[in-house]
C-alpha positions, 0 to 999 in steps of 0.5 A, a space after each residue: 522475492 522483493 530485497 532492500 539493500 541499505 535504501 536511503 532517502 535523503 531530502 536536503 539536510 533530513 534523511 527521511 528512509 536510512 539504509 533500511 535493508 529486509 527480505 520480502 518472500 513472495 506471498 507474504 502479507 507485510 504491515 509497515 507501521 510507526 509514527 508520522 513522519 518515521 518514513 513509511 510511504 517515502 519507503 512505498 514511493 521508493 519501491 515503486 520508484 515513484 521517488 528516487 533512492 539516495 543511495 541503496 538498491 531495490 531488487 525483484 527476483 535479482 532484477 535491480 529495480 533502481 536502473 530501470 527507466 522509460 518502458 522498463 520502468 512503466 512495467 515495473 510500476 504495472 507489476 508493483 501497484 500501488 493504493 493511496 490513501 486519497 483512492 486517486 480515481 477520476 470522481 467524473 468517470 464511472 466505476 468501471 472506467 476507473 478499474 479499467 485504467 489499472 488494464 493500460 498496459 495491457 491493451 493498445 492504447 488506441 483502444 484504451 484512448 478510444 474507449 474502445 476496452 475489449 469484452 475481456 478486460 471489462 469481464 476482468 474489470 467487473 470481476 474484481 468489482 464483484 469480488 468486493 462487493 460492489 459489482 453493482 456500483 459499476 456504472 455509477 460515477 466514482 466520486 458519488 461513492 463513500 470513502 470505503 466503496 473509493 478504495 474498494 474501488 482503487 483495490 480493484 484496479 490495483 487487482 487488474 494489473 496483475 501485478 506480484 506486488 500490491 503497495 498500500 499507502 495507508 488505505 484506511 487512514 481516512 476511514 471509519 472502522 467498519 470500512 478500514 475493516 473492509 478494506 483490510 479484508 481487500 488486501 487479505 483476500 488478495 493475498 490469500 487468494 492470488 498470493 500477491 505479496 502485500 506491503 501496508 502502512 497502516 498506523 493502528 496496530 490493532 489492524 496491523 496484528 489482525 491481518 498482518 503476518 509480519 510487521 516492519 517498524 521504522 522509527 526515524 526513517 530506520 529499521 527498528 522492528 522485524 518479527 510477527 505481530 506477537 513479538 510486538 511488545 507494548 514496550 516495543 510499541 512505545 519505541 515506535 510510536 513514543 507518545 503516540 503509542 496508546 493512540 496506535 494501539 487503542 488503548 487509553 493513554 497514561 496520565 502525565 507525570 510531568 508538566 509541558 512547558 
């Protein structure tokens, strides 16, 4: 069980994330979606602690996250992965190098330094390659790969930390949409097939109601929406996104009533 208790995130004068409170049980595939700017990824980062909380605690089965520092916090980090929208890979390292990073802290380091990876990390390494389709890719450099092949790739090796959580910051925000299709696909298989817990920004709500079970909305760094993708009303939609909403959505946008000045 993943719980936020009233975390918040404050940078100077702006509260990006205000005393946001919810209840993730294990296994659950989670859609984080609203505007830019509403807080969505400082959300992700203060999970996994790559930003501190202003105030507000993080707990993983009664574990209290927000404490934690030097190697506990390293394990943290291996059991919560995160994807970015950018991929972060190493475009000059090959494929399979790149997966293999996600196996750091479980090997010794000499050995992850050396480039000395054990036979078993590099059979875990082109097993998760392989179940998403790019097994054969293993050898070529990461950054001679398109966008879609990219985040497969950051997939991967957010698969091979083992981790209980995945964290998925806009993954497919750059992609056209067959890719964000594949990529969704990604995520969806993981969590059904090894029933890690998955929590995506995603900003269209077309993807978000296709693969996700549940949905959290936040307008303004709070929690303003919680419930499946059927409860997400078109008015409810227009609270989040204001006049973003038909872009979200994919619907066509209303003509102006009123003249901008």
């Amino acid at each position: 069980m993943l719980e936020l208790q009233g975390l918040t995130r404050r940078f100077g004068a702006v509260t990006a994330v205000d005393g946001v409170s919810l209840r993730v049980p294990d296994g659950q595939l989670v859609g984080i979606i609203g505007r830019s700017g509403a807080g969505k990824s400082t959300l992700l980062r203060m999970i996994n602690r790559l930003c501190d909380p202003s105030a507000g605690r993080i707990l993983h089965d009664g574990r209290d996250i927000t404490t934690l520092r030097g190697q506990a916090l390293r394990h943290w980090r291996t059991d919560c992965a995160m994807i970015f929208q950018q991929f972060n890979l190493v475009p000059r390292l090959d494929v399979m190098t790149n997966v293999l990073v996600g196996r750091l802290n479980h090997v010794p380091a000499w050995r992850s330094l050396a480039g000395f990876w054990p036979e078993a990390d590099r059979a875990i390494a082109l097993s998760a390659l392989t179940q998403f389709d790019i097994g054969q890719l293993a050898a070529q450099q990461a950054g001679s790969l398109s966008g879609g092949q990219q985040q497969r790739v950051a997939i991967a090796r957010a698969l091979v930390q083992e981790p209980a959580v995945i964290l998925a910051d806009e993954p497919v925000a750059s992609l056209d949409p067959r890719n964000a299709q594949l990529v969704m696909d990604a995520l969806a298989e993981i969590n059904r097939n090894y029933g890690i817990t998955v929590l995506v920004n995603i900003h269209s709500l077309d993807l978000a109601r296709q693969y996700c079970g549940r949905l959290i909305g936040l307008a303004a760094g709070q929690l303003v929406f919680d419930g499946p993708p059927e409860a997400l009303t078109q008015d409810a939609a227009r609270r989040l996104y204001g006049l973003e909403a038909a872009e979200a959505t994919g619907a066509e946008a209303a003509p102006r009533l009123y003249a901008v000045a």
